[in-house]
N, C-alpha and C positions, 0 to 999 in steps of 0.2 A: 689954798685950793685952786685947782686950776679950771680949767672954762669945760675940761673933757670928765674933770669929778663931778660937778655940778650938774650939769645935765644927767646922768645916771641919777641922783638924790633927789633930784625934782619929778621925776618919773618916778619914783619909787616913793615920793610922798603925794603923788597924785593918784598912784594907783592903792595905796593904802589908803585914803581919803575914801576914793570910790570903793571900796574893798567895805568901810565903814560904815558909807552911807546904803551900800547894797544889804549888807550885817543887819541895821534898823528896819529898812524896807521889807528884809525877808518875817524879823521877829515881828513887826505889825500884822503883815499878813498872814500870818502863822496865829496871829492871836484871831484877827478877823474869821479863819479859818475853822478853829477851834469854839468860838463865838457860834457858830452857825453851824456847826456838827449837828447839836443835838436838835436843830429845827428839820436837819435832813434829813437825819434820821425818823423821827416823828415822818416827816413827809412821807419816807417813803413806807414805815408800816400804814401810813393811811390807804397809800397806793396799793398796798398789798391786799390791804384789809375790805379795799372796794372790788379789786378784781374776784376776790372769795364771794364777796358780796353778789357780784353782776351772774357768776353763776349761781349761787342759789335763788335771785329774782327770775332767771329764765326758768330754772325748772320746775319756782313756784307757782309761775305763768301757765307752764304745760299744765302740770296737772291740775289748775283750776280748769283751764279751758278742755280739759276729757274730764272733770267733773260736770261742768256745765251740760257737756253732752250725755250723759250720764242722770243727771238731775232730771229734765222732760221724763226722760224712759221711769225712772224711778215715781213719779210723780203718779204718772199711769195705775204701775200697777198697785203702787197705793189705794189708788183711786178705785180697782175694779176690787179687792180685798177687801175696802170698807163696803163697798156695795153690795157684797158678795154676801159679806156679817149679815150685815142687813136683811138682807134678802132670805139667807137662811133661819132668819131667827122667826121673819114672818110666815116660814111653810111652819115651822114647831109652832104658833102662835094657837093656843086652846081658841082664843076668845077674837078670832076674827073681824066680828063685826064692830068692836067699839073704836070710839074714834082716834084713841094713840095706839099704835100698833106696838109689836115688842122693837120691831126696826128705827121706829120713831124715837120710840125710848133709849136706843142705842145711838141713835143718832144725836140727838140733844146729849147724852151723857160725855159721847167723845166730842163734842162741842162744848164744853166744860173742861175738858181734860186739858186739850188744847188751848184754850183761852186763861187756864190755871199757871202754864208753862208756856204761854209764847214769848214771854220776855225773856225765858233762859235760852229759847229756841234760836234769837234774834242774834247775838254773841257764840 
């Protein structure tokens, strides 16, 4: 062999070497790769699953807060309907003068009712 064969075969087993050792490098990270797919994957349904998320907490948001303003108003005319009962029940009252009126009697009764069902009311 002469000095002009040799130099070509040392370059051609240096770049087969690296050829080799690139070969290893790529199959490792190919496995490290594969290795952690399925954590990205996960990752990114979680991402997905919270941006679904973030919209239904904002418009769980809204419509509490126009329930909220909603709730006062409602409370009211609760408020003037029982008084109302009441009140009606005491013009029909026969027996005016004694001391539980019918409104009374209506009152303590849905003071019972309420008080039978505030723990379902609560949830």
């Amino acid at each position: 062999m002469t000095k002009n064969e040799v130099l070509p075969l040392c370059i051609s087993g240096l770049s087969l070497l690296v050829s080799i050792i690139s070969a290893i490098r790529a199959s490792k990270a190919s496995a490290i790769a594969n290795m952690l797919r399925p954590e990205r994957n996960e990752l990114a349904l979680r991402q997905e699953r919270s941006s679904e998320h973030v919209v239904f907490a904002q418009k769980l948001l809204a419509v509490k807060e126009s329930l909220e303003g909603s709730l006062s108003e409602f409370v009211t005319e609760v408020g003037r309907a029982y008084n109302k009962i009441a009140d009606t029940l005491d013009l029909y009252d026969t027996q005016r003068n004694r001391t539980r009126r019918l409104g009374h009697i209506y009152r303590t009764f849905c003071n019972l009712i309420y008080a039978g069902l505030s723990s379902q009311l609560v949830w």
